[in-house]
DSSP file (Angstrom, degrees, kcal/mol; ACC not computed):
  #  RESIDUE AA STRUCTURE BP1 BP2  ACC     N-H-->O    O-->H-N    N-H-->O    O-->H-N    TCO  KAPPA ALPHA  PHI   PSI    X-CA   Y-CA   Z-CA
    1    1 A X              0   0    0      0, 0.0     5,-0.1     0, 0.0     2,-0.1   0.000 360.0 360.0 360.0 128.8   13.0  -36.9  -17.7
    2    2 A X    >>  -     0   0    0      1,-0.1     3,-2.0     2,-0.1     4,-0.6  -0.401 360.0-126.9 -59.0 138.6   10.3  -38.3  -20.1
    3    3 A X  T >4 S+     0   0    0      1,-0.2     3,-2.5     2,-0.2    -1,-0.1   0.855 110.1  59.9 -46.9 -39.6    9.9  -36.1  -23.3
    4    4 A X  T 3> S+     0   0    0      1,-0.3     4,-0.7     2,-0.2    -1,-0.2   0.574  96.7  60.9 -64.1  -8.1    6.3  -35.8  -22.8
    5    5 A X  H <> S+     0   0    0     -3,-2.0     4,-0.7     1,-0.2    -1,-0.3   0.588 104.9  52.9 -89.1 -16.1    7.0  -34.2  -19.3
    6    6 A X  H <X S+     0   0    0     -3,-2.5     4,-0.7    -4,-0.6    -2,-0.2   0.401  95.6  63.0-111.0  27.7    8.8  -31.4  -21.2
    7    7 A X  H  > S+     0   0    0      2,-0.1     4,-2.6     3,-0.1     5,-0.2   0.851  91.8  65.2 -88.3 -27.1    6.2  -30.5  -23.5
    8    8 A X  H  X S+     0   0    0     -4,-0.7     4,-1.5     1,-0.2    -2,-0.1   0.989 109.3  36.4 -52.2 -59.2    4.1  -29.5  -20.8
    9    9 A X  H  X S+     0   0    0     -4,-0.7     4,-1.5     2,-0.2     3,-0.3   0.883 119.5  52.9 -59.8 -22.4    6.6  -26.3  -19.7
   10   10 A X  H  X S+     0   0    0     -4,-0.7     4,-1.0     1,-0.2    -2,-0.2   0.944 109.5  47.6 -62.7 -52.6    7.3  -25.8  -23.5
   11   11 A X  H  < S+     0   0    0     -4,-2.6    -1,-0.2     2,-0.2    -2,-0.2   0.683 110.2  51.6 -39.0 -45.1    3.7  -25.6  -24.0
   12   12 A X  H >X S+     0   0    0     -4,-1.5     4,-2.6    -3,-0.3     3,-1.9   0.937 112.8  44.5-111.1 -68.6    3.3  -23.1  -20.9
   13   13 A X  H 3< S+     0   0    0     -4,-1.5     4,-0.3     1,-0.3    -2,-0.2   0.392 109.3  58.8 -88.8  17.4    6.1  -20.5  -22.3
   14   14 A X  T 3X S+     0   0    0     -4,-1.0     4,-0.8     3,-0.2    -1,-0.3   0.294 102.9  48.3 -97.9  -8.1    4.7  -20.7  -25.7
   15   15 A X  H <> S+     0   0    0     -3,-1.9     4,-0.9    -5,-0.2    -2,-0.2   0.670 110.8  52.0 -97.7 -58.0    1.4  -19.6  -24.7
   16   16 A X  H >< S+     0   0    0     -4,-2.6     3,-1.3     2,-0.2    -3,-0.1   0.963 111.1  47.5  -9.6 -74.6    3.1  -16.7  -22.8
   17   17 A X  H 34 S+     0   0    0     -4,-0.3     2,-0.2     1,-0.3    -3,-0.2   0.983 123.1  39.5 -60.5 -57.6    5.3  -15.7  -26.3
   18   18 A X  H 3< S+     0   0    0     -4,-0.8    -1,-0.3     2,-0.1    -2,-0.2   0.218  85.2 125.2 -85.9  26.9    1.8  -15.9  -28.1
   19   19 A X  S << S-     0   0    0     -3,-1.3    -3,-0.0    -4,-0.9    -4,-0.0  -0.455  70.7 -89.4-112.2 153.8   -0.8  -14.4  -25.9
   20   20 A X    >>  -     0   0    0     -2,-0.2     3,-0.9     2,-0.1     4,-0.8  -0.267  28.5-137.6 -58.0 126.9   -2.9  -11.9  -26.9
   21   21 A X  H >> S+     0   0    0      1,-0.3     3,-1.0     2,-0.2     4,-0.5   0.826 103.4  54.0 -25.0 -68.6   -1.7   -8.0  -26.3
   22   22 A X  H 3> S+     0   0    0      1,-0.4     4,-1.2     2,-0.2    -1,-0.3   0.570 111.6  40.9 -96.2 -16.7   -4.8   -6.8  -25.2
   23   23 A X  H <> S+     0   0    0     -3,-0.9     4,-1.2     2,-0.1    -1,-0.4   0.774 114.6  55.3 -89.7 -14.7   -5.2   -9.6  -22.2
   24   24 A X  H <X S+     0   0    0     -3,-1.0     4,-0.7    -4,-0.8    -2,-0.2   0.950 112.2  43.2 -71.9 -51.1   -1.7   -9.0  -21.6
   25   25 A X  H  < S+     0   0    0     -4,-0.5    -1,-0.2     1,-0.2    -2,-0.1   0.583 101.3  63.0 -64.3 -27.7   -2.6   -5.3  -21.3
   26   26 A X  H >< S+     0   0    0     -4,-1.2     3,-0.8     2,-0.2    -1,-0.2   0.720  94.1  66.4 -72.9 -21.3   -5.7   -5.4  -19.2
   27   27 A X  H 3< S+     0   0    0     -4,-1.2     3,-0.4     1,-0.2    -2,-0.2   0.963 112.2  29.7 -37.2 -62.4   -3.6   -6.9  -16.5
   28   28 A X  T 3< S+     0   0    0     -4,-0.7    -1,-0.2     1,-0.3    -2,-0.2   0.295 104.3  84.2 -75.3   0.2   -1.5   -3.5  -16.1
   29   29 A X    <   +     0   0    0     -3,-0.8    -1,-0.3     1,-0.2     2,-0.2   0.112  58.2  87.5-104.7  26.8   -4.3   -1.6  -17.0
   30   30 A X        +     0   0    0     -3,-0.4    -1,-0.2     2,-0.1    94,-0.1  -0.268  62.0 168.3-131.1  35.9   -6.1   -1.5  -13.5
   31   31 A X        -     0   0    0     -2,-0.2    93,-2.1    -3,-0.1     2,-0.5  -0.129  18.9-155.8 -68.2 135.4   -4.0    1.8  -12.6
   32   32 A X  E     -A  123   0A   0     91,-0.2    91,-0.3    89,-0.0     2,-0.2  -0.827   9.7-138.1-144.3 135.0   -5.4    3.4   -9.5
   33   33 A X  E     -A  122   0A   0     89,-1.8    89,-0.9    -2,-0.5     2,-0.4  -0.419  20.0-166.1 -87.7 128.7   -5.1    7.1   -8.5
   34   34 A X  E     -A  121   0A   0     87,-0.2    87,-0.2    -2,-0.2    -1,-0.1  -0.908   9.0-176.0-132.2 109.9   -4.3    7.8   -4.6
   35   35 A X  E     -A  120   0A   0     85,-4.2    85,-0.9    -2,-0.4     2,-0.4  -0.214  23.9-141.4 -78.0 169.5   -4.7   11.4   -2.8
   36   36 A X  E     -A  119   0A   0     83,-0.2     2,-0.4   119,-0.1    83,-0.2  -0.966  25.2-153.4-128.3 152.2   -3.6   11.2    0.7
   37   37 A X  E     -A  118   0A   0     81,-2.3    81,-0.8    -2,-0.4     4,-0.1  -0.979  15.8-137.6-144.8 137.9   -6.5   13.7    2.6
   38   38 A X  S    S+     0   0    0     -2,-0.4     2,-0.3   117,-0.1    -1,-0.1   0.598  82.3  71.7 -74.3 -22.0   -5.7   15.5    5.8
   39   39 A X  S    S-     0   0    0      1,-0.1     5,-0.1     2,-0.1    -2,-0.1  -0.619  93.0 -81.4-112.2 162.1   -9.2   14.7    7.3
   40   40 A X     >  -     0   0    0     -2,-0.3     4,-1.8     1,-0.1     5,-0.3  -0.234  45.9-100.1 -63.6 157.2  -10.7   11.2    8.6
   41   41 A X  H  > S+     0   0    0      2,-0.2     4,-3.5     1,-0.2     5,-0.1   0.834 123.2  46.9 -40.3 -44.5  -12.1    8.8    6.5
   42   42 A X  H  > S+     0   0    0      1,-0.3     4,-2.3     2,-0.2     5,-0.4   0.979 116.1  42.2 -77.2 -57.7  -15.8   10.0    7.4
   43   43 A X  H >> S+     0   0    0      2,-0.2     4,-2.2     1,-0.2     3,-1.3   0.911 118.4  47.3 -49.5 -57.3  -15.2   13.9    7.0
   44   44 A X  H 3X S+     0   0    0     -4,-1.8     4,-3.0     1,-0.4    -2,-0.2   0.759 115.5  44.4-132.5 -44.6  -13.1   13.1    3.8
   45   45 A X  H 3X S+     0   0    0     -4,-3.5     4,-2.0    -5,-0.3    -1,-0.4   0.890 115.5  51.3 -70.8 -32.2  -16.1   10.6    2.5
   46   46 A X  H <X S+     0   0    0     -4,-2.3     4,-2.2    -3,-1.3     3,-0.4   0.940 110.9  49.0 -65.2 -43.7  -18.8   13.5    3.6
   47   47 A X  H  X S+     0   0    0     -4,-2.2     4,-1.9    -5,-0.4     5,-0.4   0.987 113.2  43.0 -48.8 -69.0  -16.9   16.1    1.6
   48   48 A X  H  < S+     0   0    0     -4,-3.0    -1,-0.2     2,-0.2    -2,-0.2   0.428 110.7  52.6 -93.7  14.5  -16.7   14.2   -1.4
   49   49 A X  H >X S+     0   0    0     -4,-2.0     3,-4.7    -3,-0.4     4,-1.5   0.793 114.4  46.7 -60.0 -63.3  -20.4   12.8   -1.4
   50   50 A X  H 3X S+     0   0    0     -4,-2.2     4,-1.9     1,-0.3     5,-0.3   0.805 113.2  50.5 -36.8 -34.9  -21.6   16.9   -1.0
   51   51 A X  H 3X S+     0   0    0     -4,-1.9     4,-1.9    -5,-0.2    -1,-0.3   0.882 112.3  43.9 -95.5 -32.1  -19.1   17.5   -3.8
   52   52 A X  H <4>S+     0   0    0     -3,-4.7     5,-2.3    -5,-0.4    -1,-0.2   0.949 118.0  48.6 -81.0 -38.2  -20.7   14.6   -6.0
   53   53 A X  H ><5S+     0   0    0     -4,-1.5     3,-1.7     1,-0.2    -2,-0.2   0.946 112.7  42.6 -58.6 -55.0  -24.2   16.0   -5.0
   54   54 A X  H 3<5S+     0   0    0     -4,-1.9    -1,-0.2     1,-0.3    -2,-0.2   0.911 103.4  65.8 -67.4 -49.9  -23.7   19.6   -5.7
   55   55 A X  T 3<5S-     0   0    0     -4,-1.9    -1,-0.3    -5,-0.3    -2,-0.2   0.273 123.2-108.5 -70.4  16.4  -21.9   18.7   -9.0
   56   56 A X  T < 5S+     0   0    0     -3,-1.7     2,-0.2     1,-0.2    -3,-0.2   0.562  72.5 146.1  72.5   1.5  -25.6   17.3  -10.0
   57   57 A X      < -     0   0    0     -5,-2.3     2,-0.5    -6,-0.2    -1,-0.2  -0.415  48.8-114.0 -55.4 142.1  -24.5   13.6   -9.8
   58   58 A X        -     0   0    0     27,-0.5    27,-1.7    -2,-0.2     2,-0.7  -0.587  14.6-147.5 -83.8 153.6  -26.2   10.6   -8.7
   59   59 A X  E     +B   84   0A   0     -2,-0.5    25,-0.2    25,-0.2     3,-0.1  -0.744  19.0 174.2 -99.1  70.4  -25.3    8.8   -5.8
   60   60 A X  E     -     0   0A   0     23,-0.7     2,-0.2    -2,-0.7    24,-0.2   0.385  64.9 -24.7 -98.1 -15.1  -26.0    5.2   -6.2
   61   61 A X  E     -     0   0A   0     22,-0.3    22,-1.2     2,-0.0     2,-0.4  -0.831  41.1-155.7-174.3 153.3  -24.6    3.8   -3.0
   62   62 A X  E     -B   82   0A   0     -2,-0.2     2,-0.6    20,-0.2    20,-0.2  -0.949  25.9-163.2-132.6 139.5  -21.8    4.6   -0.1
   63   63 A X  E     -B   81   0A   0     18,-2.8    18,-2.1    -2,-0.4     2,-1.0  -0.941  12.1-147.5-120.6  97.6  -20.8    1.3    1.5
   64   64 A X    >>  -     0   0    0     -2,-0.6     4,-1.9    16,-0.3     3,-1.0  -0.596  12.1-171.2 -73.4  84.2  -19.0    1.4    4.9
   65   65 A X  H 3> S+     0   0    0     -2,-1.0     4,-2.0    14,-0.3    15,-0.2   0.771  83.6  58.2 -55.6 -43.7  -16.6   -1.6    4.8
   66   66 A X  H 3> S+     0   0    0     13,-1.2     4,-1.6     2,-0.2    -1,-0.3   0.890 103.6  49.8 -37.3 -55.5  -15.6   -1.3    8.5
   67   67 A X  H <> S+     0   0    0     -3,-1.0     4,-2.9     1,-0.2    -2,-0.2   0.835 113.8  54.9 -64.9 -31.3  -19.7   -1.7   10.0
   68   68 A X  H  < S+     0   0    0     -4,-1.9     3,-0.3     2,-0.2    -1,-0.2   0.898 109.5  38.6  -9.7 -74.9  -19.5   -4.7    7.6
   69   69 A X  H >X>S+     0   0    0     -4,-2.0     3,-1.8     1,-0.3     5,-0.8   0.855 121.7  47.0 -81.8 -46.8  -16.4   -6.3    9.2
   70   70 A X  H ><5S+     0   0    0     -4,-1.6     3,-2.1     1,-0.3    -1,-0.3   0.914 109.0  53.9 -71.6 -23.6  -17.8   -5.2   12.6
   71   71 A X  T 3<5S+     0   0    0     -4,-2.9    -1,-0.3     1,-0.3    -2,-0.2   0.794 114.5  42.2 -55.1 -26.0  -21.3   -6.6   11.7
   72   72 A X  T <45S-     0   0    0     -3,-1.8    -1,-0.3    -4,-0.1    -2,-0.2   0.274 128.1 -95.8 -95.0   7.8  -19.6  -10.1   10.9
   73   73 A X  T <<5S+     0   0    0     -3,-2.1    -3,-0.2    -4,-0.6     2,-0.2   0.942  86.0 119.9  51.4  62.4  -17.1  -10.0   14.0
   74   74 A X      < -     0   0    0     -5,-0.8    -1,-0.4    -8,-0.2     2,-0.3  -0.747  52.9-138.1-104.8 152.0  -14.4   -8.7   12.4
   75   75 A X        +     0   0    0     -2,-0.2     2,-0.2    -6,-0.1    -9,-0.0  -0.789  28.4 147.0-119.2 171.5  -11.8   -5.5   12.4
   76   76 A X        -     0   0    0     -2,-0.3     3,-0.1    -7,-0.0    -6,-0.1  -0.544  49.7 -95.4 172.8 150.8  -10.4   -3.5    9.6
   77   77 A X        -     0   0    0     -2,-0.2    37,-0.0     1,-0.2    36,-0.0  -0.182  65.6 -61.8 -75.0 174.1   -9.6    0.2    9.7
   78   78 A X        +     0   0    0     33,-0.1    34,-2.9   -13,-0.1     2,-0.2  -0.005  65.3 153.6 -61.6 138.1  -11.8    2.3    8.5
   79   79 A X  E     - C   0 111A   0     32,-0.3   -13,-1.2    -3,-0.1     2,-0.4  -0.924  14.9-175.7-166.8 138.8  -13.1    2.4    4.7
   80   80 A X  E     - C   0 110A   0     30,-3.1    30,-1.3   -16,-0.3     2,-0.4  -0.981  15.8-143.1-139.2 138.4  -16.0    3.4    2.9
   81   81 A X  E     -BC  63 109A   0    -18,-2.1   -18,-2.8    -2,-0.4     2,-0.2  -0.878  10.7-164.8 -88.4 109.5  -17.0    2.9   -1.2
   82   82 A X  E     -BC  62 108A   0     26,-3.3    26,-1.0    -2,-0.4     2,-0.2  -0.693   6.4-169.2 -68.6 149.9  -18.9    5.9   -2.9
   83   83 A X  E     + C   0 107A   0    -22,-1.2   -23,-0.7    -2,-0.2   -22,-0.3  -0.626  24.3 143.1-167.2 120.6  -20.3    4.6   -6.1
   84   84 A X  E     +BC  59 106A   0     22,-0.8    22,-3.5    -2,-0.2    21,-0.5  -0.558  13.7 147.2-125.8 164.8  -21.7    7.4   -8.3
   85   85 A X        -     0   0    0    -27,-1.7     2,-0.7    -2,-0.2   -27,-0.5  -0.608  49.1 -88.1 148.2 166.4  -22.1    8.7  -11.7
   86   86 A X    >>  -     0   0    0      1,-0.2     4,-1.2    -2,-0.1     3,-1.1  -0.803  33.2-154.7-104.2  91.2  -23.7   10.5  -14.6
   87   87 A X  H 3>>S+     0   0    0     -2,-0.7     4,-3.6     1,-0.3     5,-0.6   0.847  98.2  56.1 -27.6 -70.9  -26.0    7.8  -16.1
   88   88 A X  H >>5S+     0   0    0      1,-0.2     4,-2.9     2,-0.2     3,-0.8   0.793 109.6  46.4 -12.0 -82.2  -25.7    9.8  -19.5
   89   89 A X  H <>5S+     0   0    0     -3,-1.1     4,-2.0     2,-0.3    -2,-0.2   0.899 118.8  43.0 -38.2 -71.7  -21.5    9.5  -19.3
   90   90 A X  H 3X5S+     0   0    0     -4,-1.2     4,-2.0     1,-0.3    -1,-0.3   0.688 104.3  63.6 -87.0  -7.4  -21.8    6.1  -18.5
   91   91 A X  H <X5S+     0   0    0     -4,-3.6     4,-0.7    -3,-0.8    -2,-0.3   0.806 107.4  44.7 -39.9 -60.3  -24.5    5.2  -21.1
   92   92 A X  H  <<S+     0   0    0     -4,-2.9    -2,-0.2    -5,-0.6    -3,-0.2   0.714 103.9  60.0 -95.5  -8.3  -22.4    6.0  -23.9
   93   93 A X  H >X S+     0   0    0     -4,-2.0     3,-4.1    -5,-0.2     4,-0.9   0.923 111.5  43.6 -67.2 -67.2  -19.4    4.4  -22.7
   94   94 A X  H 3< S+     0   0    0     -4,-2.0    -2,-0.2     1,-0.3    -1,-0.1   0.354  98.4  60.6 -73.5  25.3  -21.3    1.3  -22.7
   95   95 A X  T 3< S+     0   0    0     -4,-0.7    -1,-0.3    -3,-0.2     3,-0.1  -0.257 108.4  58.2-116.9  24.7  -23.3    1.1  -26.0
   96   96 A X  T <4 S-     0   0    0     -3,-4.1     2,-0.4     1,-0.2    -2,-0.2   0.497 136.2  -9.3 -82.3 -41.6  -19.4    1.4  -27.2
   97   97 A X    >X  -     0   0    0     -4,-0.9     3,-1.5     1,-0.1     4,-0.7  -0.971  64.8-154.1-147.5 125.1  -18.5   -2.0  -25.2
   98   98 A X  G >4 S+     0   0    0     -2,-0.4     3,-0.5     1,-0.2     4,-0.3   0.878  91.5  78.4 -53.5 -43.0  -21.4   -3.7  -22.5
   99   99 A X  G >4 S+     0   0    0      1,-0.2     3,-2.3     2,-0.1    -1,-0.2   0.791  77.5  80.1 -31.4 -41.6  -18.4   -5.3  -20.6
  100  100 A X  G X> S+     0   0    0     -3,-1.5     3,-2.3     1,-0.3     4,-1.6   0.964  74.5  71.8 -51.1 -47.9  -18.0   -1.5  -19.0
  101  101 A X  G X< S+     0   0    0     -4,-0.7     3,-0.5    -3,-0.5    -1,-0.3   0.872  75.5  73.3 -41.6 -24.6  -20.5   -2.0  -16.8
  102  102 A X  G <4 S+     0   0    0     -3,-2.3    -1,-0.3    -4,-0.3    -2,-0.2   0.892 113.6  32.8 -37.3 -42.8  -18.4   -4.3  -14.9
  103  103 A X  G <4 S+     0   0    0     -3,-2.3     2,-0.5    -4,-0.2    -1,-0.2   0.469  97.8 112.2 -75.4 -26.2  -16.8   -0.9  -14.0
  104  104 A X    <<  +     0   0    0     -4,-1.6     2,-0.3    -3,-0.5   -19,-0.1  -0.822  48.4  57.6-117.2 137.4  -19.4    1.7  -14.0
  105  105 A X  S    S-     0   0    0    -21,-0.5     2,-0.3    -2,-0.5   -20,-0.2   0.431  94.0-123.5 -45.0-173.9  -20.7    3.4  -11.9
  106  106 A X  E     -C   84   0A   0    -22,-3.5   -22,-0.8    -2,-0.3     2,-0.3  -0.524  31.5-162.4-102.6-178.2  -17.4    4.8  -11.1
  107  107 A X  E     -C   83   0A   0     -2,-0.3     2,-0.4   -24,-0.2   -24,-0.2  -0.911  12.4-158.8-148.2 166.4  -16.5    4.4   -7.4
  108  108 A X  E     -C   82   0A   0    -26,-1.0   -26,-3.3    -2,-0.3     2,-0.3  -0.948  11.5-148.4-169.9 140.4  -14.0    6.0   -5.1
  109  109 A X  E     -CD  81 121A   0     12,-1.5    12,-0.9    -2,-0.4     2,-0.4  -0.665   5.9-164.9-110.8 156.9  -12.7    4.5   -1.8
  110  110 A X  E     +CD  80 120A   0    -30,-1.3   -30,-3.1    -2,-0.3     2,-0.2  -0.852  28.0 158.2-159.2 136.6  -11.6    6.4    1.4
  111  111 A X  E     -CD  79 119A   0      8,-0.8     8,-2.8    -2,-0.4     2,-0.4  -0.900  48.0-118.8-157.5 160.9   -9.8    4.4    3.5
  112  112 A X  E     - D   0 118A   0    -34,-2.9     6,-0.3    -2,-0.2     5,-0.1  -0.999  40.6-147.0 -93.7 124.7   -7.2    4.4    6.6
  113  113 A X    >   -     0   0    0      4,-3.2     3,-2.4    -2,-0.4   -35,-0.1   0.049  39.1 -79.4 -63.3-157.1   -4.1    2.4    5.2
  114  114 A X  T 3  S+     0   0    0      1,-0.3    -2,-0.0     2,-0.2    -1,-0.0   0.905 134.5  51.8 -88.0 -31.9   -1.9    0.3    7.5
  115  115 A X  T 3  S-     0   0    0      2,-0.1    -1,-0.3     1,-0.1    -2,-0.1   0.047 117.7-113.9 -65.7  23.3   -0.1    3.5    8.8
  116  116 A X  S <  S+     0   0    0     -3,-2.4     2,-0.2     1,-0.3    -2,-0.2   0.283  71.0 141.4  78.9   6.5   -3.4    5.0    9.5
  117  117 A X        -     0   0    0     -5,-0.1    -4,-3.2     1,-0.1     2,-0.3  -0.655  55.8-120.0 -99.8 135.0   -2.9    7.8    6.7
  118  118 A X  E     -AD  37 112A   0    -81,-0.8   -81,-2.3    -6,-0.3     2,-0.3  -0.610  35.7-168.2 -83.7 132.5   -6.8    8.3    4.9
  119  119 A X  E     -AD  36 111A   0     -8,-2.8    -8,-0.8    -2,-0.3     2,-0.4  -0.823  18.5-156.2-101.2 147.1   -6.5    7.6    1.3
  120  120 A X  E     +AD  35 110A   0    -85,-0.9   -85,-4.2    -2,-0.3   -10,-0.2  -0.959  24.8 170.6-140.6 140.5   -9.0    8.2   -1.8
  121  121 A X  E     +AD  34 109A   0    -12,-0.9   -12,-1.5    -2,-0.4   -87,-0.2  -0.602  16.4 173.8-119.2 174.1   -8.6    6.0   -4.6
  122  122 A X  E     -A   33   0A   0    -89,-0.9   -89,-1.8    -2,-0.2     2,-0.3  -0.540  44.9 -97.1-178.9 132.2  -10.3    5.4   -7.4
  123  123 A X  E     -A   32   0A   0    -91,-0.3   -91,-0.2    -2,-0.1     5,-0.1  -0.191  52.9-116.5 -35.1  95.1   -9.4    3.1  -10.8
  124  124 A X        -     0   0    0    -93,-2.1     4,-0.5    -2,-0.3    -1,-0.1   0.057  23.2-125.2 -34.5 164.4   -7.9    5.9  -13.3
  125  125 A X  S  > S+     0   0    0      1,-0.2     4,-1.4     2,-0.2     3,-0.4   0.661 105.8  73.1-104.9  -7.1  -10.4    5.9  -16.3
  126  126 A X  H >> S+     0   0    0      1,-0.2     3,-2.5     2,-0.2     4,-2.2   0.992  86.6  63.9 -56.1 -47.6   -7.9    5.5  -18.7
  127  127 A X  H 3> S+     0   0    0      1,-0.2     4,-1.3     2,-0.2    -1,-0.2   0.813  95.3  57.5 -24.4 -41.3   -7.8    1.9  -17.4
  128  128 A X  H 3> S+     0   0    0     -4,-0.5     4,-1.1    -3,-0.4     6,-0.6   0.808 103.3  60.0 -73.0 -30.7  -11.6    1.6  -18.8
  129  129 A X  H <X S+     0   0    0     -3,-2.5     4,-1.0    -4,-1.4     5,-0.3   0.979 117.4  31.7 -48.5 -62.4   -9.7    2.7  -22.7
  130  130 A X  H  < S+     0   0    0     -4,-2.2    -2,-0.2     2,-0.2    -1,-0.2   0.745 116.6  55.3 -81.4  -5.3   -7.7   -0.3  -22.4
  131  131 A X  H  < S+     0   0    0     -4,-1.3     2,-1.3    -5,-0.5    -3,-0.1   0.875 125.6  19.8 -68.4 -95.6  -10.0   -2.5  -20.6
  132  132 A X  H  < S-     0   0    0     -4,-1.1    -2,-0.2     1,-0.1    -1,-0.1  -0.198 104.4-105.5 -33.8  15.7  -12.7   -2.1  -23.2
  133  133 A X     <  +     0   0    0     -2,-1.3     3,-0.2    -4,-1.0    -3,-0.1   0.801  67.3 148.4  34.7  40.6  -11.4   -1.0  -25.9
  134  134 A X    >   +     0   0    0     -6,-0.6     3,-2.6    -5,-0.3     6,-0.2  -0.053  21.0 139.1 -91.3  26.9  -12.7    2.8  -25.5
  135  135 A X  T 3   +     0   0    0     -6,-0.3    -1,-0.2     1,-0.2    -6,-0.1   0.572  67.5  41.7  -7.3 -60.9   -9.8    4.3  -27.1
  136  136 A X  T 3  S+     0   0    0     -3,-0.2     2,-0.6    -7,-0.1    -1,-0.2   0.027  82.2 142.7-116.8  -2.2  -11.3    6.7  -28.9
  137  137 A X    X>  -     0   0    0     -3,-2.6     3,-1.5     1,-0.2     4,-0.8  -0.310  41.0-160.8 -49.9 101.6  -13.7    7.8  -26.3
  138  138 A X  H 3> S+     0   0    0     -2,-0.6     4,-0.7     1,-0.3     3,-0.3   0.844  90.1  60.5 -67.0 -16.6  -14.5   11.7  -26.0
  139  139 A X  H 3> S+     0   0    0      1,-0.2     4,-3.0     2,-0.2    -1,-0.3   0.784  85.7  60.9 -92.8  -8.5  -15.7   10.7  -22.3
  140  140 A X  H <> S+     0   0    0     -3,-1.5     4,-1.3     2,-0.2    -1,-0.2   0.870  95.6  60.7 -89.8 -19.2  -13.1    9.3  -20.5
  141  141 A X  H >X>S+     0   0    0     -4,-0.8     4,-3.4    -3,-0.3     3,-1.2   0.929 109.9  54.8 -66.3 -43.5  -10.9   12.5  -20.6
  142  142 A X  H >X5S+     0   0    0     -4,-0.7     4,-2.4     1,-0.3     3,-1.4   0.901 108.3  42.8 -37.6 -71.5  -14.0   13.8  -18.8
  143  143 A X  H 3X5S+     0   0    0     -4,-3.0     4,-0.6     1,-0.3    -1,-0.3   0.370 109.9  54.0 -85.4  15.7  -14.1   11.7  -16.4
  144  144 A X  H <<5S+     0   0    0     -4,-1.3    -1,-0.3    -3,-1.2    -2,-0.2   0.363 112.9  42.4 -85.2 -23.1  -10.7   11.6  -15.7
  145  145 A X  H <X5S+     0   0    0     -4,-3.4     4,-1.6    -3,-1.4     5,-0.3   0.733 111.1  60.6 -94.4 -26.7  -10.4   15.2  -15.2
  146  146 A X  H  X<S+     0   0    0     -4,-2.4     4,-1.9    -5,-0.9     5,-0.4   0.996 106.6  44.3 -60.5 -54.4  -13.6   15.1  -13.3
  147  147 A X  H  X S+     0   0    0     -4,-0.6     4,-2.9    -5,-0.2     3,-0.5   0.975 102.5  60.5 -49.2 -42.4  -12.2   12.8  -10.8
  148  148 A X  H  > S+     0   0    0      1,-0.3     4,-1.2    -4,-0.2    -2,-0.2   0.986 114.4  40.7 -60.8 -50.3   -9.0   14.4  -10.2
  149  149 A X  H  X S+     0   0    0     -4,-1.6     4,-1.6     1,-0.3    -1,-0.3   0.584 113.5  48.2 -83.0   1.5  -11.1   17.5   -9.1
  150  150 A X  H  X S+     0   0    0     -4,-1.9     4,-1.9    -3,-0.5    -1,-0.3   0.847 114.6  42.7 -75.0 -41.6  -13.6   16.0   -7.3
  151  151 A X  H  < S+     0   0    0     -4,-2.9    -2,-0.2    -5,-0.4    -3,-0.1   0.549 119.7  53.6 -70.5 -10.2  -11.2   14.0   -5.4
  152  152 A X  H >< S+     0   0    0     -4,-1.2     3,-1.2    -5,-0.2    -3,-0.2   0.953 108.7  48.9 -63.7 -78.4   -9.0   17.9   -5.3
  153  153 A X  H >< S+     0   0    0     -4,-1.6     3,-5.3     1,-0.3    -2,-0.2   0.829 107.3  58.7 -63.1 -48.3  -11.7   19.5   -4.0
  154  154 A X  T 3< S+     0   0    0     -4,-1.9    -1,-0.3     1,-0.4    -2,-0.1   0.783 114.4  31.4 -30.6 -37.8  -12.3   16.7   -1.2
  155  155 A X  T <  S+     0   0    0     -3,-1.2     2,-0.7    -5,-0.2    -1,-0.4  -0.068  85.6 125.1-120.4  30.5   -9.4   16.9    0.3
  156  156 A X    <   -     0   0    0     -3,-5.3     2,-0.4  -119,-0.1    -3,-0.0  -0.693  55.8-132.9 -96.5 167.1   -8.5   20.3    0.0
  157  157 A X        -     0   0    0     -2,-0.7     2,-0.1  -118,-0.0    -2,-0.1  -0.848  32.0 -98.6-112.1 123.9   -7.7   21.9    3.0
  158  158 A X              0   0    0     -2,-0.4     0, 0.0     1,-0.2     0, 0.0  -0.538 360.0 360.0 -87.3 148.0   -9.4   25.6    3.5
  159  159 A X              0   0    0     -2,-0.1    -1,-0.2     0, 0.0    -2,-0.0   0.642 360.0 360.0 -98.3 360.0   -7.1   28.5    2.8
């Protein structure tokens, strides 16, 4: 093998060994929290708009992925995107780093997965610390308990 053909793979795991923590970290950082909900995608998405409404949020879109796919002559199970939030909340996350917006609003999915059990997800908020370097953020604990119980309430089942 010529030497100049092995600098290239030396080259390759030498960028590896040096590469910056924090891209390293944003990789892994994209953790995302998944209920399983007793009720169909569409009850389970009705629930948790009313819950976002009542709780004085805005409501900035719900996207049904399915009427998409069927509009383009396509299938996929059932899925819909909320994508909500408290302008305020997400105001002050990004006058710490503008990049958030990529993120924000927040969103939350309901979906069927491939064994037909409805999920809601949603990207944990911590993710948004280590994306953005919001460490030190009094808001993301917020909205990280705020999700878990909105996304609780959703799916709770009445007693």
């Amino acid at each position: 093998m010529k030497p100049t053909l092995l600098i290239f793979p030396l080259m390759l795991l030498s960028l590896a060994a040096f590469a910056d923590a924090d891209a390293v970290k944003t990789v892994a950082a994209n953790a995302i929290v998944t209920k399983t909900s007793p009720y169909s995608v569409a009850e389970t998405m009705n629930k948790f708009e009313s819950i976002v409404k009542a709780k004085g949020l805005d409501v900035f879109a719900r996207i049904d992925h399915q009427q998409n796919a069927k509009a383009a002559g396509m299938e996929m199970n059932a899925a819909q995107v909320l994508i909500f939030g408290n302008p305020k909340a997400g105001t002050a996350l990004m006058q710490q780093d503008m990049a958030a917006a990529l993120d924000l609003p927040m969103r939350v999915a309901v979906y069927a997965d491939k064994a037909g059990d409805v999920q809601i997800a949603y990207h944990a908020p911590d993710s948004l610390a280590v994306n953005y370097g919001l460490k030190d953020s009094a808001v993301l604990p917020q909205l990280t308990d705020a999700l878990n119980k909105l996304t609780a309430a959703a799916i709770a089942t009445a007693p």
